[in-house]
C-alpha positions in Angstrom: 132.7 107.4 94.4 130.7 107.4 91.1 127.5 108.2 90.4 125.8 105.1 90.6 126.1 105.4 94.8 123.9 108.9 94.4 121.9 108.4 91.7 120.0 104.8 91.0 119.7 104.8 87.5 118.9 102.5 84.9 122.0 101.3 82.5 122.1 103.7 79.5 122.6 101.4 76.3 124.3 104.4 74.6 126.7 105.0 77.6 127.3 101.2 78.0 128.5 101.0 74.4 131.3 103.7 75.2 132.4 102.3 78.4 132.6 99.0 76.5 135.2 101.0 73.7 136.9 102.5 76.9 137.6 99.9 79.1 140.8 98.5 77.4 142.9 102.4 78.0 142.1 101.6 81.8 145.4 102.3 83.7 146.8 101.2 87.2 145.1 104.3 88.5 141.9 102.6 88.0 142.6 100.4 90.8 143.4 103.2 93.2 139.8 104.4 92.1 138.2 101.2 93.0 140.0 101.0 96.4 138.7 104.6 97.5 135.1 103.8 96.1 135.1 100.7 98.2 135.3 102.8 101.1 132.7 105.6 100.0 130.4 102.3 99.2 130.6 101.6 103.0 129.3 105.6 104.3 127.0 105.5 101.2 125.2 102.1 101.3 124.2 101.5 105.1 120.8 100.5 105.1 118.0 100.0 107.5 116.6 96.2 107.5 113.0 96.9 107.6 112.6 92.9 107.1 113.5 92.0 110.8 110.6 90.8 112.8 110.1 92.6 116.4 111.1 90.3 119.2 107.6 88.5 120.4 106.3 89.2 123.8 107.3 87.6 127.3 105.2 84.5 127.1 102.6 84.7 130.0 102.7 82.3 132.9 101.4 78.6 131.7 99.9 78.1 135.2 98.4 80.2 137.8 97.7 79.2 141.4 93.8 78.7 142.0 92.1 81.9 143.8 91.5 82.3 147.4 88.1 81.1 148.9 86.4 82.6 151.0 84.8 81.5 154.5 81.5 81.0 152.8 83.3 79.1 149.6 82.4 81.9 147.1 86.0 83.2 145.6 86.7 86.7 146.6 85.7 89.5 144.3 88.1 91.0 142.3 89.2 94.1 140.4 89.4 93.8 136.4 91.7 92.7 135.3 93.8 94.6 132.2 96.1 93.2 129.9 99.5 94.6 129.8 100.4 97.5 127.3 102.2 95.8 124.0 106.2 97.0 125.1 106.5 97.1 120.7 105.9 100.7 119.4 102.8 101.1 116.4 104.9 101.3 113.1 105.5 104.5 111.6 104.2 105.3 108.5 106.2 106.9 106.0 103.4 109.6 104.6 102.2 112.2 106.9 98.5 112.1 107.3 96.4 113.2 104.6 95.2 116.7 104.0 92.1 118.0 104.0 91.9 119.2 99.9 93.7 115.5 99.5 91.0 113.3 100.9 89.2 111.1 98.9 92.0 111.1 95.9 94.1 108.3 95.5 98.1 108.1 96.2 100.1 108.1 93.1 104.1 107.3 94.0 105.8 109.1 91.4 109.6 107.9 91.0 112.5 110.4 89.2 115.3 109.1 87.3 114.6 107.5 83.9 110.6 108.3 84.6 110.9 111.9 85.2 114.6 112.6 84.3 117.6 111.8 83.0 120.5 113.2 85.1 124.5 112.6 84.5 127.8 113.8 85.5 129.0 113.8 81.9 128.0 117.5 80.7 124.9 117.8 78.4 124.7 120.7 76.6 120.8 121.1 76.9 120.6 120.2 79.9 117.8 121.6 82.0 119.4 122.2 85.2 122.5 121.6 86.6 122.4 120.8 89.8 126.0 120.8 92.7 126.1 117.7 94.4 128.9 117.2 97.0 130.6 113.7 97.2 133.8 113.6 99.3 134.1 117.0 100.0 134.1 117.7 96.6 131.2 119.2 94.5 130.6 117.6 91.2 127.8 119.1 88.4 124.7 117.2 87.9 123.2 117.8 84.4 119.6 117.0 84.3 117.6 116.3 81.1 113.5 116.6 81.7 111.3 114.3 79.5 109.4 115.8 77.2 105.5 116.6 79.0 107.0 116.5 81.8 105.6 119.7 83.4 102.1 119.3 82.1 101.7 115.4 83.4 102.8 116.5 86.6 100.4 119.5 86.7 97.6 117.5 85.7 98.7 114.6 88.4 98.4 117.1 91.5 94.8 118.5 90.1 94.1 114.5 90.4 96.1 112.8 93.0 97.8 112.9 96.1 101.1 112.8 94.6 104.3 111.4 96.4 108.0 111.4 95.0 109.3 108.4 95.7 113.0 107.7 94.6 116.2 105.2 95.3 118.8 108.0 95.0 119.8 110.0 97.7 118.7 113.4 98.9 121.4 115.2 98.4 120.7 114.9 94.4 116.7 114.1 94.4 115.9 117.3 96.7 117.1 119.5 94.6 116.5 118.4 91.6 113.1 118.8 92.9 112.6 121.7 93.9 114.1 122.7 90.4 111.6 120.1 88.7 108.4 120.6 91.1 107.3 124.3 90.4 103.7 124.0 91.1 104.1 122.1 95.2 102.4 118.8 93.1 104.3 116.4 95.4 103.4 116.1 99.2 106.1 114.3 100.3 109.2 112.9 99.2 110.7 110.0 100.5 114.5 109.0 98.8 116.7 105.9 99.7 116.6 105.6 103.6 113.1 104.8 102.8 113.5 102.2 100.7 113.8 98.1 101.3 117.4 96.5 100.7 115.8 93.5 99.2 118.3 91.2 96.8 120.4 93.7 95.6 117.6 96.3 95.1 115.8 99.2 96.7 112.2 98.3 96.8 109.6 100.5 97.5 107.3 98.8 99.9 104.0 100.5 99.4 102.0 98.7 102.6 104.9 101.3 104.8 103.0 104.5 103.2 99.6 104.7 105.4 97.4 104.4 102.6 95.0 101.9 101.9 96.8 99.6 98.9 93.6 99.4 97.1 94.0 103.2 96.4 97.8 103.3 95.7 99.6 103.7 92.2 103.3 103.7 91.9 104.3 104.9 88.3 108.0 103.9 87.5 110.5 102.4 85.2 112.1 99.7 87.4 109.6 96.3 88.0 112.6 95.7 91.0 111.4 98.8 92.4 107.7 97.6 92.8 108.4 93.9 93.1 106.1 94.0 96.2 103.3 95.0 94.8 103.5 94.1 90.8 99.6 95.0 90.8 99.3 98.1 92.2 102.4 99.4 89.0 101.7 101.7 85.9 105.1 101.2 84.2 107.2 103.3 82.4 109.6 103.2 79.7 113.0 104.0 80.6 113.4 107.6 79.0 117.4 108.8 78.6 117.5 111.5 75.9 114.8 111.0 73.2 112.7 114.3 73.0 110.3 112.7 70.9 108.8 110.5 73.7 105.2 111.3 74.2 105.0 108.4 77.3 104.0 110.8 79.7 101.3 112.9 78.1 100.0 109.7 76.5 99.6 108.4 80.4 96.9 111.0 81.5 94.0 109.8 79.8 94.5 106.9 81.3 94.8 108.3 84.7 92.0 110.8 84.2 89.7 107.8 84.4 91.4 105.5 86.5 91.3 109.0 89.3 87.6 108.0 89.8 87.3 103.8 90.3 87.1 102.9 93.5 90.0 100.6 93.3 92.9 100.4 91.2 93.5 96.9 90.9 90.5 95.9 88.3 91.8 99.1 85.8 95.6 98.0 86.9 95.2 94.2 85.7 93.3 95.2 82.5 96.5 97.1 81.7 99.1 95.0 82.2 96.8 92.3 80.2 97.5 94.6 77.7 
């Protein structure tokens, strides 16, 4: 299996340009690879459809037969009458409800690789953590770059937001990572790929499944595919690999210091992409 079945990641233009030099030395064994990451693509890749509509409820009768009458021609009295309970359970939101020091802030959905981090199995030698991830029954080293700010935008986010990691890859990386990246308990939740929508070919993070009202929901994130659902309720990001002169994230929190009291994001939201 390679990476790209833990970790959803956006193509690095650097790493493409290498692949592209070493594609021509691939040997037969290559093939044997692709044959044994078919299979791992089958475990790895089962999704839920959350797109499937709920069977509708038995139809009621179109006729009923008229009531009895009574001796004097009045129709008997009767008890009221109740509607049958809906057989379709409520649907479950993803979030947990909101806690107390949390109410009245808005929901920020916060997503990790290429926003956050940059994470590879290739060894970097300043990488901030390296994290074991086991695939097959074998472990393999993670090496995880942060972006530069990163620590002081996320900080600043939990002082202003309910914050929520939300992230295609699977748990097995994301967790860790984490706990590794999260030092200050910033993120209430964290929901990975079982939580997503298999949409087209891509994991989209429906925001109406949260349980937060869409008119105070941001999702900040490098991937439009990832927020195709809701384009207007988006801050994007620049993908972020290995430059540790990027100053995306800092720059972001004036911004988000005023747009943490509107009432709505949409007005500030549209102003920005206008720009």
């Amino acid at each position: 299996m390679d990476h790209t079945s833990v970790i959803t990641q956006a193509s690095n233009p650097k790493e493409e340009e290498v692949f592209t030099q070493e594609k021509a030395s691939l040997s037969s064994s290559s093939l044997k690879k692709q044959r044994s990451r078919s299979l791992l693509s089958t475990f790895f890749c089962c999704f839920r459809n959350y797109n499937v509509e709920p069977p509708p409820p038995s139809a009621a009768p179109t006729s009923l037969p008229p009531p009895p009458v009574e001796e004097n021609g009045s129709p008997p009295k009767r008890d009221p009458v109740q509607a049958p309970p809906d057989p379709r359970p409520p649907p479950k939101h993803l979030l947990p409800e909101t806690i107390t020091s949390d109410y009245g802030k808005k929901c920020v959905v916060i997503d990790l690789d290429e926003t956050l981090v940059h994470s590879s199995f290739k060894p970097i030698s300043n990488a901030d953590f390296i994290v074991p991830v086991e695939i097959d029954g074998t472990v393999h080293q993670v090496y995880v770059l942060k972006r530069p700010h990163v620590d002081e935008f996320l900080q600043r986010m939990g002082e202003l937001f309910e914050c929520v990691l939300f992230t295609a890859s699977l748990a097995k990386y994301a967790d860790p990572v984490a706990d590794l990246l999260d030092r200050w308990g910033v993120f209430r939740a964290r929901l990975f790929r079982e939580s997503c929508v298999f949409h087209r070919g891509n994991y989209v993070k429906d925001l109406s499944r949260l349980g937060r009202e869409l008119s105070s929901v941001i999702i900040v994130d490098n991937s439009p595919a990832s927020y195709i659902f809701h384009p207007e309720n988006a801050v994007p990001v620049q993908s972020w690999f290995d430059d540790m002169s990027d100053t995306e994230l800092l720059d972001l929190l004036p911004f988000f210091e005023g747009l943490s009291k509107e009432e709505e994001v949409y007005g500030v939201l549209q102003n920005l992409r206008g720009r």
